[in-house]
C-alpha positions as CSV (number, residue, x, y, z in Angstrom):
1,X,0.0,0.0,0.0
2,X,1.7,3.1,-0.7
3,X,0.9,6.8,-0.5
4,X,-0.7,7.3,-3.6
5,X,-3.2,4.4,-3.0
6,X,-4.8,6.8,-0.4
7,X,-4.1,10.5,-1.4
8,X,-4.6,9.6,-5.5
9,X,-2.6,10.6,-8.3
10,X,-5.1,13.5,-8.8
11,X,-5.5,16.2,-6.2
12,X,-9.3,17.1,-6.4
13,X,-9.0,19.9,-3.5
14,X,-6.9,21.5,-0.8
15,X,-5.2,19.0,1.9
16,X,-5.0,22.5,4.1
17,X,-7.8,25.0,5.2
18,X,-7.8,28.0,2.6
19,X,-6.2,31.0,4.0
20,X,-5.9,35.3,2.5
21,X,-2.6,34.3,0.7
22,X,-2.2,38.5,0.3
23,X,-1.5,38.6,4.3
24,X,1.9,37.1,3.4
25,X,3.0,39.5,1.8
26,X,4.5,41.5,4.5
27,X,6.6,43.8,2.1
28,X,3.8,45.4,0.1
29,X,1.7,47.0,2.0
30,X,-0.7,47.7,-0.9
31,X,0.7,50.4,-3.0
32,X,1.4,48.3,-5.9
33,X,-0.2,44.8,-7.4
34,X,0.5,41.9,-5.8
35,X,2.1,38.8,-8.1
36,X,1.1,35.6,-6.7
37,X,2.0,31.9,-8.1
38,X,0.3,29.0,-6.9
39,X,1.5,25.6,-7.9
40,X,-0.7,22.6,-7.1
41,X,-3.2,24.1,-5.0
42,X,-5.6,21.8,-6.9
43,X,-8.7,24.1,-6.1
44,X,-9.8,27.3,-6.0
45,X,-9.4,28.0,-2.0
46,X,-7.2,30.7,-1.3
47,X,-7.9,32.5,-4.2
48,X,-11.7,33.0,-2.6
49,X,-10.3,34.4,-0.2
50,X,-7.7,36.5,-2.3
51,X,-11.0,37.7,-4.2
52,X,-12.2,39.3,-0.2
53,X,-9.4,40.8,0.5
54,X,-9.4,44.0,-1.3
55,X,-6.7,44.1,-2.6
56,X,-5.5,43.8,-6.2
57,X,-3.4,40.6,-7.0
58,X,-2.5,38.6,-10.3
59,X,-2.4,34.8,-9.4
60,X,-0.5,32.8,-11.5
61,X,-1.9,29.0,-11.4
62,X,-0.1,25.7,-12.3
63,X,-1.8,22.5,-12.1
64,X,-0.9,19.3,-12.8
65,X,-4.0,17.6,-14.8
66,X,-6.0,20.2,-17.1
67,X,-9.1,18.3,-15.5
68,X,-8.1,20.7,-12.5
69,X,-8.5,23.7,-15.2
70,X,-11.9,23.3,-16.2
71,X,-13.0,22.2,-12.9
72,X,-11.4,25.9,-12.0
73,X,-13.6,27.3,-14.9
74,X,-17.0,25.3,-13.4
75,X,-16.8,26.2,-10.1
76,X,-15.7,29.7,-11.1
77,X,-19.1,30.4,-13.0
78,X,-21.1,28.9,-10.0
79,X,-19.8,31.6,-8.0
80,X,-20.6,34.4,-10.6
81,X,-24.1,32.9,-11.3
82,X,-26.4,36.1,-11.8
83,X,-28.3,36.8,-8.5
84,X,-31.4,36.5,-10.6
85,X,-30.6,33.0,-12.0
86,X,-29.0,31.8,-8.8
87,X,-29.4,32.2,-5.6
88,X,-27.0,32.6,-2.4
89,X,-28.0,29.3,-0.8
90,X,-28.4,27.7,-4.4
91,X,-25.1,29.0,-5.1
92,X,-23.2,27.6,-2.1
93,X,-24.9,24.2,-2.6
94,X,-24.3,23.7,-6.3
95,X,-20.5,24.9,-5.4
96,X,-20.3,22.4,-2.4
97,X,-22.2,19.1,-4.5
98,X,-19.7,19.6,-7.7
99,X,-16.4,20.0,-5.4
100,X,-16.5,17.3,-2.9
101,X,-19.1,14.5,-3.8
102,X,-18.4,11.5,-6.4
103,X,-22.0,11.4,-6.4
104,X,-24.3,14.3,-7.3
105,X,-28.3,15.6,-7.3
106,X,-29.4,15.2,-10.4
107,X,-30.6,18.6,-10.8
108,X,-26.2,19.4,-10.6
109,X,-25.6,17.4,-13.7
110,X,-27.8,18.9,-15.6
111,X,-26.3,22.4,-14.4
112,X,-23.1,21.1,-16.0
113,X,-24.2,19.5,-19.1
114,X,-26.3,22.7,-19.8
115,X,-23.2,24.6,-19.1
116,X,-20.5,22.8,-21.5
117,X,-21.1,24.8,-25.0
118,X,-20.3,28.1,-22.6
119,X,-17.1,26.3,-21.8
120,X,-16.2,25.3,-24.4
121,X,-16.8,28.5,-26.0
122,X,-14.8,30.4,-23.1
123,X,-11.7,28.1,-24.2
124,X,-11.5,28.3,-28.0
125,X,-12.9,32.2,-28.4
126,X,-10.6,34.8,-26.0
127,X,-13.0,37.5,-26.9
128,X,-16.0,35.7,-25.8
129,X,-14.1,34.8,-22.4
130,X,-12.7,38.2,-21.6
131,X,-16.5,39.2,-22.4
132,X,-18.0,36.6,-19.8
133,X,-15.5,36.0,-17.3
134,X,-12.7,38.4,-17.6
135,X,-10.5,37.6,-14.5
136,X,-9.5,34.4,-16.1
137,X,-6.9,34.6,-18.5
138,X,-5.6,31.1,-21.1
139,X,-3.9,33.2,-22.9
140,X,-1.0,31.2,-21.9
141,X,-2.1,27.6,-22.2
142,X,-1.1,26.1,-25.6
143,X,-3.4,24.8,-27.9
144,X,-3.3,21.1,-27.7
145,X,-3.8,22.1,-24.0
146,X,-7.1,24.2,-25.1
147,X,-8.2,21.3,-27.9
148,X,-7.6,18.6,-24.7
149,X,-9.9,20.6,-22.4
150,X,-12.7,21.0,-24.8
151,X,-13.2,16.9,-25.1
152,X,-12.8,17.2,-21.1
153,X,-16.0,19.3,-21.7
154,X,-17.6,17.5,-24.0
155,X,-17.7,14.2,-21.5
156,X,-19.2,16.4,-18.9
157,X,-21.9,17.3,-21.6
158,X,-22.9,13.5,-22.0
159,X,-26.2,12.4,-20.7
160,X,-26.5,10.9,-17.7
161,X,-27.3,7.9,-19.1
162,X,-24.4,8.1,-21.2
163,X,-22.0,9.0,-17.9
164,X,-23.3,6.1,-15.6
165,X,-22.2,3.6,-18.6
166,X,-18.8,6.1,-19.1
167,X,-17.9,6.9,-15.9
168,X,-19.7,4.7,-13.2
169,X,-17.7,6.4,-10.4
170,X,-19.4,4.3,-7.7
171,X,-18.0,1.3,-8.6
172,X,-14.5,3.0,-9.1
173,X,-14.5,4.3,-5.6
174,X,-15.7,0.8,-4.2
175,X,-12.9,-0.5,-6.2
176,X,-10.1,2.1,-5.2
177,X,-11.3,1.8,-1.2
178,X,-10.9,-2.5,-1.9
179,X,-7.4,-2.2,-3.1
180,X,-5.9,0.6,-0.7
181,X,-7.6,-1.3,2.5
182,X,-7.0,-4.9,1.0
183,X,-7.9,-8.2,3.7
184,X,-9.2,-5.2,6.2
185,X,-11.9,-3.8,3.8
186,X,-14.6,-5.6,5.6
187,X,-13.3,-4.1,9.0
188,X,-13.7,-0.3,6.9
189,X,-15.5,1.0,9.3
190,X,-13.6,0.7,12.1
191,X,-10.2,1.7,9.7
192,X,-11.6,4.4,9.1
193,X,-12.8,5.2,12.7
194,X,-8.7,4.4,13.4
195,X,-7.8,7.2,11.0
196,X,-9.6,9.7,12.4
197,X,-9.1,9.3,16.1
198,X,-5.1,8.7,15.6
199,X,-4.4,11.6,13.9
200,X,-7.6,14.1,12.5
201,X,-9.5,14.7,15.3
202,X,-7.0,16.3,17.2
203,X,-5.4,18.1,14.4
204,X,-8.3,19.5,12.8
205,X,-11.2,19.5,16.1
206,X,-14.0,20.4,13.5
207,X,-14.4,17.6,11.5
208,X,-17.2,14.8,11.7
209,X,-16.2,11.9,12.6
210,X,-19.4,10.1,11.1
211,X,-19.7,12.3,8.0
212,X,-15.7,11.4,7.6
213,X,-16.9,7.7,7.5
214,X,-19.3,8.3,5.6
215,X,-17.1,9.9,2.8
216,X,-14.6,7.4,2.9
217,X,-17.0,4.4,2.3
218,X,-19.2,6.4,-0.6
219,X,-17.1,9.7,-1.8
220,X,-20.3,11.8,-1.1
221,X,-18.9,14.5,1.4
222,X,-21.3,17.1,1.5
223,X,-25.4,16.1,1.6
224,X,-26.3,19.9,2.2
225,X,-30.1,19.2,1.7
226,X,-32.3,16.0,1.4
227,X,-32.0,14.9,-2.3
228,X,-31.2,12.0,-3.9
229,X,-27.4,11.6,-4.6
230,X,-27.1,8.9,-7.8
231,X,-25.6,10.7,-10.7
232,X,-21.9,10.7,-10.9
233,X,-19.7,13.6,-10.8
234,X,-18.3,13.7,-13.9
235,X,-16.0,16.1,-13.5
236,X,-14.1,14.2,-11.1
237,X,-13.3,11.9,-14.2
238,X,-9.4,12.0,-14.9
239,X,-7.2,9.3,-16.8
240,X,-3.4,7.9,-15.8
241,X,-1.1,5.6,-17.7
242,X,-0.9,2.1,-16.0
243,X,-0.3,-1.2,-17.4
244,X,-3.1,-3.5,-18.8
245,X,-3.1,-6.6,-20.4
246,X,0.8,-6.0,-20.0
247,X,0.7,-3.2,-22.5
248,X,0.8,0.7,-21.3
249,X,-3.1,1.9,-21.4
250,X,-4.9,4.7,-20.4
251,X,-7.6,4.1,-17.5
252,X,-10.5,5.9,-17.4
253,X,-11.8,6.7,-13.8
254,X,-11.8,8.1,-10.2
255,X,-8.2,8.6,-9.3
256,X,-8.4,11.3,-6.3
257,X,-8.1,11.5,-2.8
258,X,-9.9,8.7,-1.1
259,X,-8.1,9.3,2.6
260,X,-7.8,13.2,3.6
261,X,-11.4,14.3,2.4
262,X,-12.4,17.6,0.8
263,X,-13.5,19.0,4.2
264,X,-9.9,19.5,4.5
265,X,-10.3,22.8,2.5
266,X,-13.8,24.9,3.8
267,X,-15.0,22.7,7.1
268,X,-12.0,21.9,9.8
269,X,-11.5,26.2,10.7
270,X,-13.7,28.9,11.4
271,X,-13.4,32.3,12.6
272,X,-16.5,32.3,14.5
273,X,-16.0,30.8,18.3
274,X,-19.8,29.3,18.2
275,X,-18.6,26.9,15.3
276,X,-16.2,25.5,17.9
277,X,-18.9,24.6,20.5
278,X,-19.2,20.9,21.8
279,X,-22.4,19.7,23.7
280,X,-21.6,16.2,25.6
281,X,-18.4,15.9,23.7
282,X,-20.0,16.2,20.5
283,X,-19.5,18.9,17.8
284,X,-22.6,20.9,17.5
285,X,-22.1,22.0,13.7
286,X,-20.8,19.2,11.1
287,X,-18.1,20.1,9.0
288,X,-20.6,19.7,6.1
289,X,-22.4,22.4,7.7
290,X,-19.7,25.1,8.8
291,X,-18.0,24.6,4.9
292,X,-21.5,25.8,3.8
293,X,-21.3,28.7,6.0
294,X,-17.5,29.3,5.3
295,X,-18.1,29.3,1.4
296,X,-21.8,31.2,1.5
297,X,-19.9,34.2,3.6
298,X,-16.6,34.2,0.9
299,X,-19.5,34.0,-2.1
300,X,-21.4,36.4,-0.4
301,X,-18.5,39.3,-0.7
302,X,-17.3,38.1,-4.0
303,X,-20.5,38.9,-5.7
304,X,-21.6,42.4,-3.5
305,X,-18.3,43.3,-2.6
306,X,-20.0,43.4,1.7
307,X,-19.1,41.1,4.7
308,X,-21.8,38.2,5.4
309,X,-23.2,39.3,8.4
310,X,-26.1,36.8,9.0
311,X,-25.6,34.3,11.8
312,X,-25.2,30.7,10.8
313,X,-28.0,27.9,10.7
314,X,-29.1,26.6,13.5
315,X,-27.0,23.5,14.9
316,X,-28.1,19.8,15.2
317,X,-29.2,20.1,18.6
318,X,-30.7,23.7,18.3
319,X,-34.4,21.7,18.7
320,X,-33.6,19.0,21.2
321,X,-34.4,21.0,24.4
322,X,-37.3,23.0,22.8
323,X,-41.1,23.2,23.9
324,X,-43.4,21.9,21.9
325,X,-44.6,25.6,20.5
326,X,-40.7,26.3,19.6
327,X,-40.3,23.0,17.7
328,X,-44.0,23.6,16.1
329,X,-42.0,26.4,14.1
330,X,-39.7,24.3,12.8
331,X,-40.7,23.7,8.6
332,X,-39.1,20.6,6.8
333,X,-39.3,21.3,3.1
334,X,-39.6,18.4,0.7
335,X,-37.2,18.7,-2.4
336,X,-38.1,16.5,-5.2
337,X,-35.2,15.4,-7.5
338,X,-35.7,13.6,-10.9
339,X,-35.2,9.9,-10.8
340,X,-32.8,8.5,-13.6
341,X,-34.4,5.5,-14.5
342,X,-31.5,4.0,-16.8
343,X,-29.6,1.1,-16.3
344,X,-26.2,1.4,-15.5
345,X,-23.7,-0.7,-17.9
346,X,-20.6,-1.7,-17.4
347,X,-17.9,-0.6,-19.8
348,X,-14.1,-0.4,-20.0
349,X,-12.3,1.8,-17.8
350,X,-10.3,3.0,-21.3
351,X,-14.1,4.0,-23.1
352,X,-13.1,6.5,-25.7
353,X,-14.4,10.0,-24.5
354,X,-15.3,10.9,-28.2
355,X,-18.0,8.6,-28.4
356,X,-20.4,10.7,-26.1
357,X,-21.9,13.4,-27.0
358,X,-22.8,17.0,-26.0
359,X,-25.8,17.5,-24.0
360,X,-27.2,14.4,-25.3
361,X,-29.2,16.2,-28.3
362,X,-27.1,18.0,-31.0
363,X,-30.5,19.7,-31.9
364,X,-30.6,21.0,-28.9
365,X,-29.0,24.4,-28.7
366,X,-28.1,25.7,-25.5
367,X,-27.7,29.6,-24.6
368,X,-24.4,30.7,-23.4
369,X,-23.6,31.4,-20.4
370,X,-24.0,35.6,-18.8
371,X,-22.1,36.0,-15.4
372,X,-21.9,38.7,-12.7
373,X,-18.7,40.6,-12.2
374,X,-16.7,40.0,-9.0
375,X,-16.5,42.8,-6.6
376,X,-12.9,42.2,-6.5
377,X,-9.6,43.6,-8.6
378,X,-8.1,39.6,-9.0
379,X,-6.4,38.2,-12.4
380,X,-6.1,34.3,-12.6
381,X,-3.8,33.4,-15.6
382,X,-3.7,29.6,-16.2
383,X,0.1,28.6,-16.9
384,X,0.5,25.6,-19.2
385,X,1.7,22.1,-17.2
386,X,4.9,21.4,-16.8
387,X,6.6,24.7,-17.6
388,X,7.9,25.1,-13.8
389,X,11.2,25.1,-14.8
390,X,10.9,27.4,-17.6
391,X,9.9,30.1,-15.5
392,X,13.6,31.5,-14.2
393,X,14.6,31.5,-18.0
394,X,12.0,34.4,-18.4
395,X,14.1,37.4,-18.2
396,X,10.6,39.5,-17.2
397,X,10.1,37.1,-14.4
398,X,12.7,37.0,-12.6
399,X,12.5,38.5,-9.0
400,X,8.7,39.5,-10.0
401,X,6.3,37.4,-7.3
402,X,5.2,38.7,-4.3
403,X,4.8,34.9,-3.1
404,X,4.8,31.6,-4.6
405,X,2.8,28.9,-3.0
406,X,3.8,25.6,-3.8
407,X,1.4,22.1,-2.1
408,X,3.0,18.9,-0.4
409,X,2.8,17.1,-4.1
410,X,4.8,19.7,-5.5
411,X,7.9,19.9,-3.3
412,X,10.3,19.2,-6.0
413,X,10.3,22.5,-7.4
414,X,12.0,23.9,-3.8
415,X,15.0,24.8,-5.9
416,X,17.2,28.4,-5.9
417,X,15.7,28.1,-9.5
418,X,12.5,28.4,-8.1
419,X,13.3,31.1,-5.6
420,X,15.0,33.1,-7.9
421,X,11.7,34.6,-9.8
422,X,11.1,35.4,-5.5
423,X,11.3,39.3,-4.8
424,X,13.5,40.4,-2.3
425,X,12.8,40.1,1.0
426,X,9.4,38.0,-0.3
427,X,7.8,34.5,1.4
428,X,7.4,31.6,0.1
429,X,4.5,29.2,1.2
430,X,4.2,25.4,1.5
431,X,1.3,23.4,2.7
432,X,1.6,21.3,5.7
433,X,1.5,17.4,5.8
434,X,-0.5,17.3,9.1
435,X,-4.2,16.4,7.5
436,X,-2.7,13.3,5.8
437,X,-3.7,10.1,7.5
438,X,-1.5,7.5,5.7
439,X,1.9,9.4,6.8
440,X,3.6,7.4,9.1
441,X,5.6,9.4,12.3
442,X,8.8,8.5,10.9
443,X,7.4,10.2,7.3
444,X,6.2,13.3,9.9
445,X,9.3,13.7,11.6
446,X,11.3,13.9,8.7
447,X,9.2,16.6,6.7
448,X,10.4,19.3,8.3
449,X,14.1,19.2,8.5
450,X,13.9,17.7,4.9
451,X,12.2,21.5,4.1
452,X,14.8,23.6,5.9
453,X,17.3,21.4,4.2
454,X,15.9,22.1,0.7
455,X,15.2,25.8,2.0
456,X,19.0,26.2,2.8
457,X,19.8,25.2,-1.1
458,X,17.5,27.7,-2.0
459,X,18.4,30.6,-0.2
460,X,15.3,30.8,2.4
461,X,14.9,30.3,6.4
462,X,11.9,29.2,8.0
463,X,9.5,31.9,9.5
464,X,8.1,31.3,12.9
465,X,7.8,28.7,15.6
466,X,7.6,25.5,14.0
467,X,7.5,22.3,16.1
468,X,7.6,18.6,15.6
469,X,3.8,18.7,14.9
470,X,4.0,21.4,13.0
471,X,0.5,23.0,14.0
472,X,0.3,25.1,11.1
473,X,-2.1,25.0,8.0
474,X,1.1,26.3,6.3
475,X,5.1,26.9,6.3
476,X,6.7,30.2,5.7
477,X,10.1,30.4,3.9
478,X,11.8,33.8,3.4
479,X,14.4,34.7,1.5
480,X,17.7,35.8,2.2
481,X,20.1,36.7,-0.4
């Protein structure tokens, strides 16, 4: 069993709480842009919260799987929905179903398939993008990169009849749990139990210990209303080389994180104290339920450009003492989902995406997509994959970012080649390795001088107090020459 068996070769979201990357930034105070590059933050976190902080900042994003771009693009247009389209609550649901569940409501899949022609408009015509969304920029990506993310599209355009055959993710996470737990799979529950109370329940105090079993056995992580949760998540659908029939082939399927858990990213902090309340040593909110708050208050101030000030829902136990005339108030409102009624079919994990098509009904023209301006001065430019090491041969770049943030999959690029497109006197960010159940203590221990060993090659020291635990979301490296 090794790492990747648990984390996945495909990081679908954060394995650290998002944080205002602008408050590193110590040496500009604001009078000038700030130039940010983000390398494997595998979601959109921290640039949420970049888009609240008032100030103006150019993030530069590399990814490691163009999947990860148009998943950027989708949950980007979800948060600019027009407030007469979508709603705030609407908003923050669709956001958190698409992000963190393998399975979906119905009524999201359709938001996606109606959706692809917009994408894949926003990809192939600049004008139309820079008309429709312009704080994205592709200008950079090349175009086989471009042609590859358009068939990405077109698969999440198929029917969902057509993406139950192609891309039946519920077997492929049954599968994927199988082979990392092996002879214990039929102990999974309490595995998983094991996990949390060894190392995530006192490292991150806000997450659910049954909701955390829950999304390890099924991959749905956030059930933010009663629906029905049965059509797959297509846009967790990625592909990796790995050998078949003893020939090289590419399989088709659900390759993500299967062991941290996308709570990681929006439900483990809070800057509210009543989120951390605990009633007979139980956590009154779910993490489920303090990312929905987290993400309604950062959609919220991206859209009107004000602080959410409303309090949050009312906890799980806000009815259990109640009189009868307090609980009388209390409404449950019946959502009705549409019930697929195909058969699912069982196809080869290497199915050809080009064989499904878009929306189902080519006579079926779909309106492009209208979306609401942020109330925020933010640039994200898409950098094509691989060109890390590229970047210090620029002559323009060179001691030009403000910070560069780099995540624990992407450690190799902690180089002086790296640092050197670092402004003086400027940070540099790397996530933490504390949320990450599979690490052994031996692995732990050795993370950190490993960094300040890499950080001495590179010119850098480490920032702050930093112990063997290393309670923070994040490590600071500034540099010295």
């Amino acid at each position: 069993m090794s790492l990747l068996d648990g984390v996945g070769h495909v990081g679908w979201w954060g394995l650290s709480p998002s944080q205002d990357l602008t408050t590193y930034c110590t040496h500009n105070k604001g009078a000038a842009p700030l130039r940010v590059l983000c390398v494997g933050a595998n979601d959109l976190r921290h640039v949420l919260e970049m888009m609240c902080s008032g100030r103006e900042v150019e993030v530069f994003m590399m990814e490691t799987n163009l999947e990860l771009y148009c998943r950027h693009l989708l949950l980007l247009s979800v948060l600019l929905q027009r407030s007469t389209t979508m709603g705030l609550q609407e908003k923050t649901e669709l956001y958190l179903d698409l992000y963190g569940n393998s399975l979906v409501r119905n009524a999201t899949s359709k938001f996606v398939e109606n959706s692809v022609t917009s994408f894949i408009r926003m990809v192939t015509d600049e004008d139309y993008l820079k008309e429709v969304l312009p704080m994205l920029d592709m200008s950079l990506l090349k175009f086989k990169e471009r042609d590859f993310m358009e068939g990405i599209f077109k698969f999440w355009g198929a029917t969902d009849a057509q993406s139950k055959a192609a891309f039946p993710v519920d077997q492929y996470w049954d599968n994927r749990v199988r082979s990392y737990l092996g002879s214990r799979y039929d102990a999974g529950k309490n595995i998983f139990d094991m996990d949390f109370s060894m190392k995530l329940k006192e490292r991150a105090t806000l997450l659910d210990s049954k909701e955390y079993a829950t999304w390890r056995k099924t991959g749905v992580g956030f059930e933010v209303r009663d629906g029905v949760y049965d059509s797959p998540n297509r846009t967790l659908c990625s592909g990796i080389i790995k050998m078949i029939g003893g020939a090289k082939r590419l399989a088709r399927g659900y390759w993500g994180d299967i062991v941290c858990s996308p709570y990681l990213s929006h439900g483990i902090f809070s800057p509210l104290k009543s989120m951390y309340e605990v009633r007979n040593r139980i956590n009154v909110r779910t993490s489920s339920e303090i990312a929905e708050h987290n993400l309604m208050c950062l959609i919220y101030q991206i859209n009107t450009g004000k602080k959410y000030t409303k309090p949050p829902k009312p906890d799980r136990f806000s009815f259990a003492g109640n009189t009868k005339e307090e609980s009388d108030k209390a409404t449950l409102e019946e959502v009705t989902e549409e019930e697929e009624n195909e058969e699912d079919q069982t196809v080869e994990v290497a199915e050809k995406v080009e064989k499904l098509t878009v929306g189902g009904n080519r006579n079926k023209k779909s309106a492009l997509m209208e979306l609401d301006k942020p109330k925020s001065s933010i640039t994200v430019k898409f950098l094509p994959l691989g060109t890390m090491e590229q970047l210090s041969k620029k002559q323009n770049l060179l001691k030009s970012f403000d910070l560069i943030y780099l995540s624990t999959s992407q450690l190799s690029y902690f180089t002086p080649e790296l640092t050197a497109i670092l402004k003086d006197d400027s940070n540099l960010l790397i996530e933490n390795i504390k949320y990450i159940p599979p690490l052994t203590t031996a692995q732990e221990g050795a993370f950190l001088p490993k960094l300040k060993e890499m950080a001495t090659a590179a010119k850098c020291e480490l920032l702050g107090s930093n112990d063997d635990k290393n309670n923070n979301f994040h490590l600071s490296f500034h540099r010295v020459d």
